[in-house]
C-alpha beads as a LAMMPS data file, in Angstrom:
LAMMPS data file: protein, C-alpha beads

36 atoms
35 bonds

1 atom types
1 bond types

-500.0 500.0 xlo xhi
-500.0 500.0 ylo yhi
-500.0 500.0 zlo zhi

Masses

1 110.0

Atoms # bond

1 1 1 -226.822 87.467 -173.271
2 1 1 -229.633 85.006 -174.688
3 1 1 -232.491 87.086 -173.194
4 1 1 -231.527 90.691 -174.372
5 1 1 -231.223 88.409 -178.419
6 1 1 -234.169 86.997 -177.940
7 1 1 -235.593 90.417 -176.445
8 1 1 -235.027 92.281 -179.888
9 1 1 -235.860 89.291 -182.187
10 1 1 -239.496 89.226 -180.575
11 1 1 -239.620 93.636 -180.710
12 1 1 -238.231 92.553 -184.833
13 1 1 -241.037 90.226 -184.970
14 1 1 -243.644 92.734 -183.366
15 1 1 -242.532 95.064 -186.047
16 1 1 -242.620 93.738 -188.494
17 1 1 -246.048 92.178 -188.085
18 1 1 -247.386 95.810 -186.929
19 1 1 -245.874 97.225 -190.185
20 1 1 -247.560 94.562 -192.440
21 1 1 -250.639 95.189 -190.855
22 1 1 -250.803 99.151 -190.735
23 1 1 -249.547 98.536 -194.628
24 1 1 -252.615 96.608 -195.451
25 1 1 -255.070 98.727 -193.635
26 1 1 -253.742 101.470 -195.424
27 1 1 -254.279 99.551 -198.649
28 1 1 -258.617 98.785 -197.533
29 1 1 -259.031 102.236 -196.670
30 1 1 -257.232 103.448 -199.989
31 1 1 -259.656 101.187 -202.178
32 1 1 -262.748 102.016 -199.683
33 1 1 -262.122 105.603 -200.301
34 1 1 -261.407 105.161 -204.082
35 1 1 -264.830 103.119 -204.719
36 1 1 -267.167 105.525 -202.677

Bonds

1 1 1 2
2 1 2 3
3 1 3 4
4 1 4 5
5 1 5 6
6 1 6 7
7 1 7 8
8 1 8 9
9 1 9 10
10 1 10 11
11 1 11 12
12 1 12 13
13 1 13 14
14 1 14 15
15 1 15 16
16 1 16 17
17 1 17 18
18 1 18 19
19 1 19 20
20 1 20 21
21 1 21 22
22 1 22 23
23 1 23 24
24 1 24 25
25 1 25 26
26 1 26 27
27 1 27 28
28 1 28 29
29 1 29 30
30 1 30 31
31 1 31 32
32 1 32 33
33 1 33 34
34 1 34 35
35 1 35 36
């Protein structure tokens, strides 16, 4: 039904928005480590 859709659009959403985040930090601690 509607709630089991809307149920994996907001666990889509959370993923995403983890995976851009985790990607970015990943980016910081790449440049922190490479300007040390």
């Amino acid at each position: 039904g509607w709630y089991k859709e809307c149920f994996w659009q907001t666990r889509r959403h959370i993923a995403s928005v983890t995976l851009d985040y985790i990607q970015s930090h990943i980016k910081i601690s790449i440049r922190v480590t490479l300007f040390q």
